[in-house]
N, C-alpha and C positions, 0 to 999 in steps of 0.2 A: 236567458234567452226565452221570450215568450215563446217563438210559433213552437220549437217539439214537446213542451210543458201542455199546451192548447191541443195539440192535435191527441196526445199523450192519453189525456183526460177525457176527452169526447172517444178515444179509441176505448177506454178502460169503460165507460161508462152505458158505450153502446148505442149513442146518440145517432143515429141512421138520419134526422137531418141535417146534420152537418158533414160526418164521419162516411159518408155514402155507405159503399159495402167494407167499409172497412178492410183497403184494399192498396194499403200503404199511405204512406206519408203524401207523395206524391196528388194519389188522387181526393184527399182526404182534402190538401191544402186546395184544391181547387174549389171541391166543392163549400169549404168553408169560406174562400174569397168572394162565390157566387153568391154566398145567402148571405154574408153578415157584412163584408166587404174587408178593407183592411184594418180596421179597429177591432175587427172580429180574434186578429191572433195575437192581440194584445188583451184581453178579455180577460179577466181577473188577475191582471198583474198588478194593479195598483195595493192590492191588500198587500203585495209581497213585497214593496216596496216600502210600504208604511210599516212592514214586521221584521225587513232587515238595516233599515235608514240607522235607528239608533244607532244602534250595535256596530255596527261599520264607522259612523263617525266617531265612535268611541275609540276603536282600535284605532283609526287611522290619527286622532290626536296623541293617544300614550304613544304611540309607535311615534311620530314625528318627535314628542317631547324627550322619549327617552335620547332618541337619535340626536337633539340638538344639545342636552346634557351630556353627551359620549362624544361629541365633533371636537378635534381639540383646534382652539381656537387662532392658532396662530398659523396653521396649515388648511383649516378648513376640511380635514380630512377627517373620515370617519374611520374608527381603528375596526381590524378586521370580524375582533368579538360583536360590536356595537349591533348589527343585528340580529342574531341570535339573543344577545339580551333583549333587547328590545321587539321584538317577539315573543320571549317568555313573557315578557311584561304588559304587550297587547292583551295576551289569553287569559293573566291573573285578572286584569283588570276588568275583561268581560265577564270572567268566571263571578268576581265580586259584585258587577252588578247584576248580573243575574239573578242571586240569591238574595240583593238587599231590597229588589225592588216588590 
């Protein structure tokens, strides 16, 4: 969620044009709608996006794959272990490429 990440960071930072008196959330999100408008409490999320994207599509394919090797196929059913393995098997998998890359 961009806006309390935006206001978070303008509050920690002390930005009094944006942050007014740093006087909550509330007035905080106003006066940052006034100056920047609403692109303004999306404002450095795209780096977070480009820094969590891999990584997410990673899990989310071993997770799917372990899951489609564990459904047994004449039920269609996933057995109740299936994910917790494939879970553990998300985490090795980002864990390895972590370190390989």
């Amino acid at each position: 969620m961009p806006l309390p990440e935006t206001i978070k960071t303008l509050q920690q930072i002390g930005s009094d044009q944006v942050a007014g008196d740093l006087h909550g959330l509330v007035t905080s999100s106003k006066n940052l709608y006034q100056t920047e408008g609403i692109l303004g409490f999306f404002k450095g999320n795209l780096v977070n996006i480009f820094k969590t994207l891999p990584f997410n599509i990673a899990q989310n394919w071993s997770a799917n794959l372990v899951l489609s090797l564990l459904r047994n196929p004449e039920t269609k059913s996933i057995p109740p272990f299936a994910n917790l393995v494939a879970g553990i098997f998300c985490k090795l998998t980002i864990r390895l490429l972590l370190f390989i890359r």
